[in-house]
N, CA, C and O atoms as a Tinker XYZ file with bonds, in Angstrom:
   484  protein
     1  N     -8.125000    3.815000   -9.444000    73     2
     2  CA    -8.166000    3.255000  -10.770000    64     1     3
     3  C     -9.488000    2.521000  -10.920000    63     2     4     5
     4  O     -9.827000    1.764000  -10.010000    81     3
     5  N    -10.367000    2.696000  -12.123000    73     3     6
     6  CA   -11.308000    2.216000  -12.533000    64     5     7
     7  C    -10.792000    0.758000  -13.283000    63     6     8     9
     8  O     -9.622000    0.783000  -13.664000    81     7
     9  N    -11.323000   -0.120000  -13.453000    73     7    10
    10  CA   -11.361000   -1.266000  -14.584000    64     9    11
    11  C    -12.494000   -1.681000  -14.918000    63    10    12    13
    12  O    -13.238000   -1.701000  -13.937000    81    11
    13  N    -12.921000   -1.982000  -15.732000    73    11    14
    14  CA   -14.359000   -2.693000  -16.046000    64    13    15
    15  C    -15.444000   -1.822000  -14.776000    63    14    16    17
    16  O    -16.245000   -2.615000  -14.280000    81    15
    17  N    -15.515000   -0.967000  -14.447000    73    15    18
    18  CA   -16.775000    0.194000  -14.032000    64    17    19
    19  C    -16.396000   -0.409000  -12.517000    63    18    20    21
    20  O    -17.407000   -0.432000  -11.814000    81    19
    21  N    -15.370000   -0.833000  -11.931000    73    19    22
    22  CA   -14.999000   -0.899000  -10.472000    64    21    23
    23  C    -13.674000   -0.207000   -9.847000    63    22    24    25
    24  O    -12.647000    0.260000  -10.339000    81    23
    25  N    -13.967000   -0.295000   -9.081000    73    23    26
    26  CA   -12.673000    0.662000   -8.598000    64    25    27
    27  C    -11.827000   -0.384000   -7.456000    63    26    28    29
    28  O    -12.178000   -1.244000   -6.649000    81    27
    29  N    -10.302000    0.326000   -7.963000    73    27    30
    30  CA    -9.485000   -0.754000   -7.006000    64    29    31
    31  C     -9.157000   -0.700000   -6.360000    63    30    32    33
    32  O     -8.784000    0.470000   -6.273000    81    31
    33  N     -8.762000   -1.483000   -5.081000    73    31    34
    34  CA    -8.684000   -0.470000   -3.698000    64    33    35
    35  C     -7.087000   -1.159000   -3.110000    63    34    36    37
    36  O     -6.515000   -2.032000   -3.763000    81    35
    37  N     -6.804000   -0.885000   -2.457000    73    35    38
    38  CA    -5.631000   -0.966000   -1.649000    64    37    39
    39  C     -5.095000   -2.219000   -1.393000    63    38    40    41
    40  O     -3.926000   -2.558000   -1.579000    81    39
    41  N     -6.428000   -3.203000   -0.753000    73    39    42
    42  CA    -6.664000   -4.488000   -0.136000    64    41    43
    43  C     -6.384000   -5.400000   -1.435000    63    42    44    45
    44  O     -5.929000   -6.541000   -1.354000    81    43
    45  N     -6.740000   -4.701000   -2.742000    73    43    46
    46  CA    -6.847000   -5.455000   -4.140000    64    45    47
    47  C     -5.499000   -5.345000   -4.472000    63    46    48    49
    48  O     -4.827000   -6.353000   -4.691000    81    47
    49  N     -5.003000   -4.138000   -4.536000    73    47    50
    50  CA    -3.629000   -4.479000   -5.136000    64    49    51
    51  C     -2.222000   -4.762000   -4.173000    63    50    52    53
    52  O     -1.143000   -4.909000   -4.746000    81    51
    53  N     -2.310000   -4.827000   -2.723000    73    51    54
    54  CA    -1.661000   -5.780000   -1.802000    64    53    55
    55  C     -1.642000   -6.978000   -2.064000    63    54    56    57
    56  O     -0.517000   -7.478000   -2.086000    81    55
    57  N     -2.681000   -7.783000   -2.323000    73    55    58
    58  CA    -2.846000   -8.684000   -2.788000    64    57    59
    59  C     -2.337000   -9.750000   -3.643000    63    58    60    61
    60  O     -2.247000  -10.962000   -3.452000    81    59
    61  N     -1.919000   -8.754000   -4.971000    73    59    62
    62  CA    -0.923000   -8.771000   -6.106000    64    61    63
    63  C      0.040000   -9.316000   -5.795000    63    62    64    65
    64  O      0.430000  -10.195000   -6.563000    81    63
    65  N      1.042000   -8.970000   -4.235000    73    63    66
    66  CA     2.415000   -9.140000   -3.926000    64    65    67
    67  C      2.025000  -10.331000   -3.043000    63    66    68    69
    68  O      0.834000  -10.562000   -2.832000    81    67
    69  N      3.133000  -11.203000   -2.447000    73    67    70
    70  CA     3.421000  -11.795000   -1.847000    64    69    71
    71  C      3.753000  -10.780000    0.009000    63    70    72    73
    72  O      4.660000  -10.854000    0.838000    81    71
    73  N      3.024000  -10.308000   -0.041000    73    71    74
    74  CA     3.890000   -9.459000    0.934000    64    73    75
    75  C      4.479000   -9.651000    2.652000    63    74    76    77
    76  O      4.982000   -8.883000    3.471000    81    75
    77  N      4.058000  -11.262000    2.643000    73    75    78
    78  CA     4.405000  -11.987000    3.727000    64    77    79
    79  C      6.130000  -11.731000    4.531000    63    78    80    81
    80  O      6.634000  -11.761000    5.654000    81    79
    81  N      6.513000  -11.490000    3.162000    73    79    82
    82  CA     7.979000  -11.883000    3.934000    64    81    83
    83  C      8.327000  -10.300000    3.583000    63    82    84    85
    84  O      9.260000  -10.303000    2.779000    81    83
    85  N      7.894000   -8.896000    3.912000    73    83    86
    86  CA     7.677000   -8.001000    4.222000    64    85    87
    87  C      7.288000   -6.925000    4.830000    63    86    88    89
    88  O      6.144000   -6.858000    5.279000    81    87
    89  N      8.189000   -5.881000    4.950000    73    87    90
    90  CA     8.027000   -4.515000    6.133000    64    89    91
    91  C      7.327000   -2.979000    5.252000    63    90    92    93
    92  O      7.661000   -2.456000    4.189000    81    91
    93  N      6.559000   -2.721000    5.972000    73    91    94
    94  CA     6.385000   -1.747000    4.785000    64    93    95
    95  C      6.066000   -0.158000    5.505000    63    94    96    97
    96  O      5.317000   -0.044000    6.476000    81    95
    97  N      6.697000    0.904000    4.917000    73    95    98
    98  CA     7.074000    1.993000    5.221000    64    97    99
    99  C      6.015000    2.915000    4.439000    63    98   100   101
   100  O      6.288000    3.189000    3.270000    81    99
   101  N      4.996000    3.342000    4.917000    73    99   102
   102  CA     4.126000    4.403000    4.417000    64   101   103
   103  C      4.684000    5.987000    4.526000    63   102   104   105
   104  O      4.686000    6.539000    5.625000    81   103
   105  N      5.061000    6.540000    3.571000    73   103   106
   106  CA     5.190000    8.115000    3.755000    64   105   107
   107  C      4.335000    9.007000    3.184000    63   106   108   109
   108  O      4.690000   10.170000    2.990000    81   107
   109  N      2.862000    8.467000    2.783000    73   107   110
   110  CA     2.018000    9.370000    2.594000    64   109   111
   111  C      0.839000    8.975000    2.433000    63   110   112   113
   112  O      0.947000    7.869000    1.905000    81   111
   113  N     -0.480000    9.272000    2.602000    73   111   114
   114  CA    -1.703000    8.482000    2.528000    64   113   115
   115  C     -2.745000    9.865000    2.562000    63   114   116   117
   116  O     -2.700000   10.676000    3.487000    81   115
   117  N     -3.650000    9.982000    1.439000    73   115   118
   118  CA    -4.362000   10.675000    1.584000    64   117   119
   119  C     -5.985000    9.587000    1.275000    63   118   120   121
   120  O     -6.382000    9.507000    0.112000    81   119
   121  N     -6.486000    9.110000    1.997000    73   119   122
   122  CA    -7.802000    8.181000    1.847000    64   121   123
   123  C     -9.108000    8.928000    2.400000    63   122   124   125
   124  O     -9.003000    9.998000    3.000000    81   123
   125  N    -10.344000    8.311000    2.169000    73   123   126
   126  CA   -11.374000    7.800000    2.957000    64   125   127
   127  C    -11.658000    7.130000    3.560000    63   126   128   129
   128  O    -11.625000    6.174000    2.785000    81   127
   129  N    -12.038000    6.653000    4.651000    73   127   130
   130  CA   -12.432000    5.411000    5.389000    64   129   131
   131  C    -13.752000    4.746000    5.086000    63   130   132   133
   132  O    -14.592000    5.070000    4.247000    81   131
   133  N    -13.755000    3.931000    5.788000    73   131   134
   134  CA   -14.914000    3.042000    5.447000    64   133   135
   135  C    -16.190000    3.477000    6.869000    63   134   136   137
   136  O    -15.998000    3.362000    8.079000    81   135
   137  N    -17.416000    3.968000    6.173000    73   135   138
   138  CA   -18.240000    4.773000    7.679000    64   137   139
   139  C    -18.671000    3.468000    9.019000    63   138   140   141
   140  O    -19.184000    2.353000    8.926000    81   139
   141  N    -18.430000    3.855000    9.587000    73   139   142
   142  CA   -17.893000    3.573000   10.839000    64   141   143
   143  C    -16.636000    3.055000   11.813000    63   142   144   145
   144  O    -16.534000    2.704000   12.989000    81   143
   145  N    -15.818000    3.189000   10.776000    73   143   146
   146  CA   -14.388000    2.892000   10.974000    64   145   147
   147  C    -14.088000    4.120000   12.344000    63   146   148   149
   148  O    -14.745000    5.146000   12.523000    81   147
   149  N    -12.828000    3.600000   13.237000    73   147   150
   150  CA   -12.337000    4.457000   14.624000    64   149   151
   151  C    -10.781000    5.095000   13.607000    63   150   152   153
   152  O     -9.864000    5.817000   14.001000    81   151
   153  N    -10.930000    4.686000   12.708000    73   151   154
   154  CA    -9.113000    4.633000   12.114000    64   153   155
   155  C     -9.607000    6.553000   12.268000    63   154   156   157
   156  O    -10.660000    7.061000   11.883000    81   155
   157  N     -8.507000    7.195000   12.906000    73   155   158
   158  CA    -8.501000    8.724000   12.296000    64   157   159
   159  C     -7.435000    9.232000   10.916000    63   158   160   161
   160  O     -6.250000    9.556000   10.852000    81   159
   161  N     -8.047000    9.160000   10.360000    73   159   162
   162  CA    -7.585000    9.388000    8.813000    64   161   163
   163  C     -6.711000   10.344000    8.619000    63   162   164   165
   164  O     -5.755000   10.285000    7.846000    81   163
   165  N     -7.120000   11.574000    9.562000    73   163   166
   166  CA    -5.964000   13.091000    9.341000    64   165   167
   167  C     -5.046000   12.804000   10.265000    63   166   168   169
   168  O     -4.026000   13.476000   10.110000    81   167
   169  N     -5.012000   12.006000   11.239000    73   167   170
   170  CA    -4.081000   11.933000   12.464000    64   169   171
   171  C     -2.717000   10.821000   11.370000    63   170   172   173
   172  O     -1.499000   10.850000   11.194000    81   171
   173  N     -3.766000   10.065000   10.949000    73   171   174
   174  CA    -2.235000    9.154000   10.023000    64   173   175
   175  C     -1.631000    9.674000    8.704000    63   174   176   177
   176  O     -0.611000    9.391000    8.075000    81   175
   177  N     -2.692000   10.578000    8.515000    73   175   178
   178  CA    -1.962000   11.451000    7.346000    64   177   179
   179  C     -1.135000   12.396000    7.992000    63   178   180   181
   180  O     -0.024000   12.712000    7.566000    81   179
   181  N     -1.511000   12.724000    8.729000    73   179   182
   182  CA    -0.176000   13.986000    9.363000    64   181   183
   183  C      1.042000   13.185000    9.765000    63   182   184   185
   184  O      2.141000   13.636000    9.443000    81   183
   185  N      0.973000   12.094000   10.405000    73   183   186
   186  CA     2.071000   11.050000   10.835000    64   185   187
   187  C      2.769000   10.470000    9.627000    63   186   188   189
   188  O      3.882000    9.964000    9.773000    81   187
   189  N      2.266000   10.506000    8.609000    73   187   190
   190  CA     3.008000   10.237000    7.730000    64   189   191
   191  C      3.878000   10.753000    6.793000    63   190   192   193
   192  O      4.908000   10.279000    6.314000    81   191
   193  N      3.242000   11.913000    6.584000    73   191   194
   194  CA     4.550000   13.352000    5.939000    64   193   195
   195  C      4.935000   13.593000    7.156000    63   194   196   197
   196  O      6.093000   13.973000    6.979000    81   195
   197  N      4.678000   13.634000    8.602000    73   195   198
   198  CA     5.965000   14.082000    9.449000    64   197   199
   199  C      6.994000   13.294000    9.694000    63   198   200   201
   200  O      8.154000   13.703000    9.727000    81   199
   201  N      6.625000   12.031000    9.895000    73   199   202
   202  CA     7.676000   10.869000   10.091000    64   201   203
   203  C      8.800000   11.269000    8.942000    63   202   204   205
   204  O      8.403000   11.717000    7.866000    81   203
   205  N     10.247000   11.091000    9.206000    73   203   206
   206  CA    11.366000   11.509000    8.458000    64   205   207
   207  C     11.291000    9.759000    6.974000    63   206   208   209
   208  O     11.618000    9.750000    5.787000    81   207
   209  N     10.683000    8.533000    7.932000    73   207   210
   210  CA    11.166000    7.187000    6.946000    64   209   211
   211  C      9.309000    7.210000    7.092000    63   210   212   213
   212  O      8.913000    6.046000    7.031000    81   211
   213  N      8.547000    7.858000    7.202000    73   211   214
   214  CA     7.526000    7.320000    7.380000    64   213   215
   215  C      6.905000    6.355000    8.655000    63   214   216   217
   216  O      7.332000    6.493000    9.801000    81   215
   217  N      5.917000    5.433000    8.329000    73   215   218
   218  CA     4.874000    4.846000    9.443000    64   217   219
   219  C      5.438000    3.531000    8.934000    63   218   220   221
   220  O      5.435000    3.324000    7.721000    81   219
   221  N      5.883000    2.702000    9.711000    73   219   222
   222  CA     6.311000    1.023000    9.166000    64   221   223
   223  C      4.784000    0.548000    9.954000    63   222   224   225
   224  O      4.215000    1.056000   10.921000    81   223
   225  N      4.439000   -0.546000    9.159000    73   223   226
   226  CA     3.887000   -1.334000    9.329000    64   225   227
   227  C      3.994000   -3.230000    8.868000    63   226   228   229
   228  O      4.293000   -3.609000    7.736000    81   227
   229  N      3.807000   -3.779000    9.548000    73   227   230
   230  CA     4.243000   -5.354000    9.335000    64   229   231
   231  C      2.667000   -5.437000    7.721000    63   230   232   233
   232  O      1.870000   -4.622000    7.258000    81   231
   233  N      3.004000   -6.883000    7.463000    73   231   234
   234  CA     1.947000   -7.085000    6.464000    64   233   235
   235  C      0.937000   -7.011000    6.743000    63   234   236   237
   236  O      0.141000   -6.320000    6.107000    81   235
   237  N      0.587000   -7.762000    7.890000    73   235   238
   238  CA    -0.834000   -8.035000    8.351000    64   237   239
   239  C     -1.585000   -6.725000    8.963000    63   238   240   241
   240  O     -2.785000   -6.616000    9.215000    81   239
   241  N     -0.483000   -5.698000    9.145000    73   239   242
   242  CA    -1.359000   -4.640000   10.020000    64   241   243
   243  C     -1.511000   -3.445000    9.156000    63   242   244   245
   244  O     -2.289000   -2.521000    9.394000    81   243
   245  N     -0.664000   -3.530000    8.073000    73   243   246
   246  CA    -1.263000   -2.848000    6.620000    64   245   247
   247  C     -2.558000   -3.126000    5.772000    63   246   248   249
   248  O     -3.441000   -2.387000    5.335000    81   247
   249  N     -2.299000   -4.649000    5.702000    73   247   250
   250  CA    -3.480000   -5.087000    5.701000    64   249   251
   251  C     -4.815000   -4.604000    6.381000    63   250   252   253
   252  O     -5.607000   -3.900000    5.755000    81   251
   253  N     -4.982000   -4.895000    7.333000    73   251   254
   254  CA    -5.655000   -4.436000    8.491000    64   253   255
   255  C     -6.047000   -3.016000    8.391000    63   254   256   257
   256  O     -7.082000   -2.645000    8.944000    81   255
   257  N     -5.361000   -2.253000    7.782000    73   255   258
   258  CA    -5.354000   -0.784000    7.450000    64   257   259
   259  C     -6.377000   -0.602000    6.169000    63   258   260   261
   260  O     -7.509000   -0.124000    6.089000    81   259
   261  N     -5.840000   -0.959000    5.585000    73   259   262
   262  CA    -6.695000   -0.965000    3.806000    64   261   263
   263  C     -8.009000   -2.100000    4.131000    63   262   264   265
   264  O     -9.052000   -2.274000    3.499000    81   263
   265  N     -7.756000   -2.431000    4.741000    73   263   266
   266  CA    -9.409000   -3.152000    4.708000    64   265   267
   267  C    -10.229000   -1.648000    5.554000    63   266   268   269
   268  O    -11.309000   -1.315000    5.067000    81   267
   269  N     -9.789000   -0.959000    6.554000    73   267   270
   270  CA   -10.522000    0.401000    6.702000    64   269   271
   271  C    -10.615000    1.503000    5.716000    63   270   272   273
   272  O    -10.731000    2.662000    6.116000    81   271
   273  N    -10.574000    1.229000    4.505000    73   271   274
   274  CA   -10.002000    2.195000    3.893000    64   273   275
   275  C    -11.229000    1.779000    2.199000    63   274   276   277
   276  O    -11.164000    0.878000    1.362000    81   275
   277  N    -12.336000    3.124000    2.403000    73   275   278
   278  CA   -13.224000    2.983000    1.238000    64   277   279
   279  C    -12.438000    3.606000   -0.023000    63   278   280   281
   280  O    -12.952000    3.050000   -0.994000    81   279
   281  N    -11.263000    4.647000   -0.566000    73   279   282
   282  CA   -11.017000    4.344000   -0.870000    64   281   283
   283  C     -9.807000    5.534000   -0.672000    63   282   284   285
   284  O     -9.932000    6.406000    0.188000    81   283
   285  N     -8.614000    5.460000   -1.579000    73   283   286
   286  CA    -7.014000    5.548000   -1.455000    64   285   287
   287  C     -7.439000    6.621000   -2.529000    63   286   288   289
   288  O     -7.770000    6.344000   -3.681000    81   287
   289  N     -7.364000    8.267000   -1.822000    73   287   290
   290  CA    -6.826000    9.313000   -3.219000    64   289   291
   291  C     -5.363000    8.627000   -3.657000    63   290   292   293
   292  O     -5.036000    7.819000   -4.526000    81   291
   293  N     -4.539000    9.475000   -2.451000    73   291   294
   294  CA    -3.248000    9.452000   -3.176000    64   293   295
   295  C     -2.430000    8.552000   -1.979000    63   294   296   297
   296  O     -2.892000    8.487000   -0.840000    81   295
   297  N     -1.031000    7.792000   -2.404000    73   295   298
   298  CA    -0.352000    6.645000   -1.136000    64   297   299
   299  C      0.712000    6.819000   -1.891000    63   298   300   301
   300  O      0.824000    7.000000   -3.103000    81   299
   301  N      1.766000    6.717000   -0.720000    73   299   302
   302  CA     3.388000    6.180000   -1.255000    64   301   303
   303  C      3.565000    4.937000   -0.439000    63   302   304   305
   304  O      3.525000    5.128000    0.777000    81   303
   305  N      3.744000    3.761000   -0.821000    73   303   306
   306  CA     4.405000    2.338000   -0.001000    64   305   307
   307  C      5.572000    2.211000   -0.233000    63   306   308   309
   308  O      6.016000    2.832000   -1.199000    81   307
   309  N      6.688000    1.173000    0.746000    73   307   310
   310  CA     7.780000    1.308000    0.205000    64   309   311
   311  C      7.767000   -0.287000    0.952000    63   310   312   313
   312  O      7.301000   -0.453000    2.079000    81   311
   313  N      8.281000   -1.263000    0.232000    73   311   314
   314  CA     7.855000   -2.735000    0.940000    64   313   315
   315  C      9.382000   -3.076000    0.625000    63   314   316   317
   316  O      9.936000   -2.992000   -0.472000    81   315
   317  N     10.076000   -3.582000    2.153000    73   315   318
   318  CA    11.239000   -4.389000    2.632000    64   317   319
   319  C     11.294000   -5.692000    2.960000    63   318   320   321
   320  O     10.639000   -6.261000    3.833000    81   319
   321  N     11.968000   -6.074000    2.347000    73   319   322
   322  CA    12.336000   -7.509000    2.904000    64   321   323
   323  C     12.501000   -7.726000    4.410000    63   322   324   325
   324  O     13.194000   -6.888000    4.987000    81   323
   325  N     12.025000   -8.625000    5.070000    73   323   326
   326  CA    11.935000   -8.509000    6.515000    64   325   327
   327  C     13.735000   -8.943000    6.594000    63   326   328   329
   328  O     14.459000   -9.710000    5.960000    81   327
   329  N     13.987000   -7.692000    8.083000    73   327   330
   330  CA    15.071000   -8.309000    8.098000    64   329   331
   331  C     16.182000   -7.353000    7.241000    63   330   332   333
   332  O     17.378000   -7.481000    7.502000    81   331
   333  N     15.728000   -6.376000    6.190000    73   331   334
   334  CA    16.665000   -5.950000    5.298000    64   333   335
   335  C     16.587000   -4.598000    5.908000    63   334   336   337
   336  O     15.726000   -4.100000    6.634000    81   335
   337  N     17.905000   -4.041000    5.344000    73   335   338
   338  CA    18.391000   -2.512000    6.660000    64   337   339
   339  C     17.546000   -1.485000    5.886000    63   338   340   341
   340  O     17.135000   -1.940000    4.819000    81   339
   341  N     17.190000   -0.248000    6.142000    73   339   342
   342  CA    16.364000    0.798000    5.630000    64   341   343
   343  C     16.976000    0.744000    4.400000    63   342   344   345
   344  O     16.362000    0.393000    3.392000    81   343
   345  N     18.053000    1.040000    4.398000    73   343   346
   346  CA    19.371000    1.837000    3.643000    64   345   347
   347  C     19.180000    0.508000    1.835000    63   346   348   349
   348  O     19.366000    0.930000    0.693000    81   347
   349  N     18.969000   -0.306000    2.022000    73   347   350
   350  CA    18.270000   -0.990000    0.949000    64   349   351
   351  C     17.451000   -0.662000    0.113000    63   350   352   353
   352  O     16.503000   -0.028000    0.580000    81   351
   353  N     17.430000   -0.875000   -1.160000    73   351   354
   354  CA    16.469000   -0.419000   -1.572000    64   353   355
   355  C     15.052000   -1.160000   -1.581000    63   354   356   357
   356  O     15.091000   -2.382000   -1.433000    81   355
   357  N     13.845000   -0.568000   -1.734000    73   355   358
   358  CA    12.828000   -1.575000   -1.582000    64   357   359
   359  C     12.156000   -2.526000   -2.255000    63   358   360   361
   360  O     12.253000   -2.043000   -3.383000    81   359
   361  N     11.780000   -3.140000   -2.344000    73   359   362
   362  CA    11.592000   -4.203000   -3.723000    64   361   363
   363  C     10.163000   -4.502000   -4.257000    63   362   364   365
   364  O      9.756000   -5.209000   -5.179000    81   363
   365  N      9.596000   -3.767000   -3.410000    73   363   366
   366  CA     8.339000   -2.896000   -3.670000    64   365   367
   367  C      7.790000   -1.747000   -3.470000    63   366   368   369
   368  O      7.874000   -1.221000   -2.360000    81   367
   369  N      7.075000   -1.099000   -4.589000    73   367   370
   370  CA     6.648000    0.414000   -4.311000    64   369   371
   371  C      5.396000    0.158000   -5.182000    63   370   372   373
   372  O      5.172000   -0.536000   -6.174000    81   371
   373  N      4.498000    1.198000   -4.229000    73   371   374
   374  CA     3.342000    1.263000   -4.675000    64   373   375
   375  C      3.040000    2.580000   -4.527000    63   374   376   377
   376  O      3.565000    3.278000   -3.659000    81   375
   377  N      2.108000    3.037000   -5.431000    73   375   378
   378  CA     1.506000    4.217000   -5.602000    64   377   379
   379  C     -0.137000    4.825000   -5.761000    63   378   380   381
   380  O     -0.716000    4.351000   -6.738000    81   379
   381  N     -0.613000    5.397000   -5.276000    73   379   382
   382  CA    -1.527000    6.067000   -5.616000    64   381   383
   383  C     -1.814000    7.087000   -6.348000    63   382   384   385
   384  O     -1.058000    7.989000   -5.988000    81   383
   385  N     -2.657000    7.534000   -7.381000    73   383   386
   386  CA    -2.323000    9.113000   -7.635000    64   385   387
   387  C     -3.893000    9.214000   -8.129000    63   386   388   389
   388  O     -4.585000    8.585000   -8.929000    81   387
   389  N     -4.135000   10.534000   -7.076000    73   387   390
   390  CA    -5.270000   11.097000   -7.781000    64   389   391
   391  C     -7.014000   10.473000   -7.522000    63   390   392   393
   392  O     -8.045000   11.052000   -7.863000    81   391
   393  N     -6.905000    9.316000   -6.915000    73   391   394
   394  CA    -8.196000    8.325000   -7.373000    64   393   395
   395  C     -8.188000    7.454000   -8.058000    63   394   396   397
   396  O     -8.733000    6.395000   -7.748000    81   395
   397  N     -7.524000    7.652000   -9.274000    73   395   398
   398  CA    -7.611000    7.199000  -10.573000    64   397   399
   399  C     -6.760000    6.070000  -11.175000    63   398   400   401
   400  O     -7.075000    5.292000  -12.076000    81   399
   401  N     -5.270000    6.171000  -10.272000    73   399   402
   402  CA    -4.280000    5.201000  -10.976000    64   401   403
   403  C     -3.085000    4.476000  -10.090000    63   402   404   405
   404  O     -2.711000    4.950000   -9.017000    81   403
   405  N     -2.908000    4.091000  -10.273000    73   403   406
   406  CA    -2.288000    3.182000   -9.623000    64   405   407
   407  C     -0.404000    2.780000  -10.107000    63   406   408   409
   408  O     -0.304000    2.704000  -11.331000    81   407
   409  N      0.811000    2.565000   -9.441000    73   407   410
   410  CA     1.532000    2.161000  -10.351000    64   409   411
   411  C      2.341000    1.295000   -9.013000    63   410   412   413
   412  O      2.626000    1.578000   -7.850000    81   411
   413  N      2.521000    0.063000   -9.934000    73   411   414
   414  CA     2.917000   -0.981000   -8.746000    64   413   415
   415  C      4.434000   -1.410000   -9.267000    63   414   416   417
   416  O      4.520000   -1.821000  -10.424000    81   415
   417  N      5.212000   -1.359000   -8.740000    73   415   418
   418  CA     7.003000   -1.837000   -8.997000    64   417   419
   419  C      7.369000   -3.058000   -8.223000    63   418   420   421
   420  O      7.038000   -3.233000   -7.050000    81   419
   421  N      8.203000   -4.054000   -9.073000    73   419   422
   422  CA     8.486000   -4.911000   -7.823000    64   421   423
   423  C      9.910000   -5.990000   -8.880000    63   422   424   425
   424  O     10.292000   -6.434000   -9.963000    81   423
   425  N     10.117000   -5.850000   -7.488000    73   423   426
   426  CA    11.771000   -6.681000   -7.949000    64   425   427
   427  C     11.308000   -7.896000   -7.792000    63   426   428   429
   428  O     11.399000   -8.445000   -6.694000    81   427
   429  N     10.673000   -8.583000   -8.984000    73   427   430
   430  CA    10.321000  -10.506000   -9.176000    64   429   431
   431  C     11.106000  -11.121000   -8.670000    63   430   432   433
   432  O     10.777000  -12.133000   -8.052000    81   431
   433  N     12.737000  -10.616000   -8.782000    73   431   434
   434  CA    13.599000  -11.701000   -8.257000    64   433   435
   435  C     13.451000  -11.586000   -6.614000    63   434   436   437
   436  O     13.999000  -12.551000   -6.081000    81   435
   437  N     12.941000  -10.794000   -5.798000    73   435   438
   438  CA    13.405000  -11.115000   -4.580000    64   437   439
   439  C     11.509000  -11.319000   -4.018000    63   438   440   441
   440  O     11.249000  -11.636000   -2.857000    81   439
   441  N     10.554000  -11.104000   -4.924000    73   439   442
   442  CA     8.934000  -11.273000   -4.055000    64   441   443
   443  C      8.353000  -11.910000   -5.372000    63   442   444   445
   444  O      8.877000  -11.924000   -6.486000    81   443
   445  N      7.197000  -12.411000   -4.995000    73   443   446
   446  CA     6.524000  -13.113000   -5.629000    64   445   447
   447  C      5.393000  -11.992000   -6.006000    63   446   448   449
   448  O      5.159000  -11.110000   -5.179000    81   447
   449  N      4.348000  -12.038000   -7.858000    73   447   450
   450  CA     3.425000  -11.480000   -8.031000    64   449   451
   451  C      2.439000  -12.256000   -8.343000    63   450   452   453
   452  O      2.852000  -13.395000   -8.561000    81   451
   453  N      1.025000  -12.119000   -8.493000    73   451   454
   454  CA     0.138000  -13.061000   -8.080000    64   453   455
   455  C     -0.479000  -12.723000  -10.102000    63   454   456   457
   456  O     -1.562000  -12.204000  -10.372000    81   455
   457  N      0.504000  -13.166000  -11.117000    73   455   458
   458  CA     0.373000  -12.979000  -12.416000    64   457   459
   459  C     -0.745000  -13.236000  -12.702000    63   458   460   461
   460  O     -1.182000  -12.499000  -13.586000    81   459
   461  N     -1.652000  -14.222000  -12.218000    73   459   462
   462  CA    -3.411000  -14.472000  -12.886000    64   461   463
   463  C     -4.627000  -13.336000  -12.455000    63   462   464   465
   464  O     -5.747000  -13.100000  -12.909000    81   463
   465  N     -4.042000  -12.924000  -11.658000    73   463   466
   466  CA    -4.864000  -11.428000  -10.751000    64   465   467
   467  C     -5.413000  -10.881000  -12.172000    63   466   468   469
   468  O     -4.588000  -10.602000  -13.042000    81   467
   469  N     -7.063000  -10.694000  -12.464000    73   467   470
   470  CA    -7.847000  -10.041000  -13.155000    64   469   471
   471  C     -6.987000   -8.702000  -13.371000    63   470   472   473
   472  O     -6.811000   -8.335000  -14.533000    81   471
   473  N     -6.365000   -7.848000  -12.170000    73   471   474
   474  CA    -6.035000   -6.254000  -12.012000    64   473   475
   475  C     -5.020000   -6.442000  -13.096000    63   474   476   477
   476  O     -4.564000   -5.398000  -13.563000    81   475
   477  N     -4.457000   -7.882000  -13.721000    73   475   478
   478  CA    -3.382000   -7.525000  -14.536000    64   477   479
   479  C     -3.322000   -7.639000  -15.978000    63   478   480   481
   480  O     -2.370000   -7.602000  -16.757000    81   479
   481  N     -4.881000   -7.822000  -16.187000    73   479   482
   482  CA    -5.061000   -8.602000  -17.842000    64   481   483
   483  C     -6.344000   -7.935000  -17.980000    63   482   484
   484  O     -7.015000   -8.093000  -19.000000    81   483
C-alpha cells in the first residue's frame, strides 16, 4: 500500500496492534528482503503453505522478521491471544495483497489499536 508517495511495510502496520499479549500464526508470505539479510525468503515461503496451521511466531520474533523484510507482496497473519487454544478464533488478521493493499481486522474488545497512527487518517 502506497499513502502519501510511501509505501507501508509490515513493521508499520504491526505496529498499529498492541501485539504484546500475542501469538501469531503465518500461513503465507510472499516478500522481499532487505539486501543483505541471511533470512531465506523461499525456504519460509514454502514452510508456510506447507505447514497445515502455518509458522507461529511470538511478537517479538515476527517482529524481528518484518524488520528483514523490504517489502510484503502478498501475507496471511492470524494473531492469538497468548494462552488462547488454536481452535479460537483470532482477534487479529492481517493481510497483504498484491503490493498494493493492505486489510487489517481486529477484535478492539480483546487488543488494543494504536488510533493516532498517520496509516489511519
Amino acid at each position: 500500500m502506497h499513502r502519501e508517495g510511501s509505501v507501508v511495510d509490515l513493521l508499520q502496520i504491526l505496529r498499529l496492534v498492541n501485539g504484546q499479549l500475542l501469538t501469531w500464526r503465518l500461513t503465507e508470505i510472499e516478500a522481499i528482503v532487505v539486501p543483505g539479510s541471511a533470512l531465506d525468503i523461499v525456504e519460509l515461503e514454502r514452510e508456510a503453505l506447507s505447514s497445515p496451521d502455518g509458522i507461529s511466531f511470538s511478537n517479538r520474533a515476527l517482529t524481528a522478521l518484518a524488520d528483514q523484510l523490504l517489502q510484503v507482496i502478498n501475507c496471511d497473519l492470524s494473531g492469538y491471544l497468548l494462552g488462547d487454544n488454536r481452535k479460537q478464533a483470532p482477534v487479529v488478521l492481517i493481510r497483504a495483497l498484491d503490493s498494493t493493499e493492505w486489510s487489517v481486522a481486529v477484535d478492539q474488545l480483546s487488543i488494543a489499536v494504536d488510533h493516532t497512527s498517520p496509516l489511519l487518517h
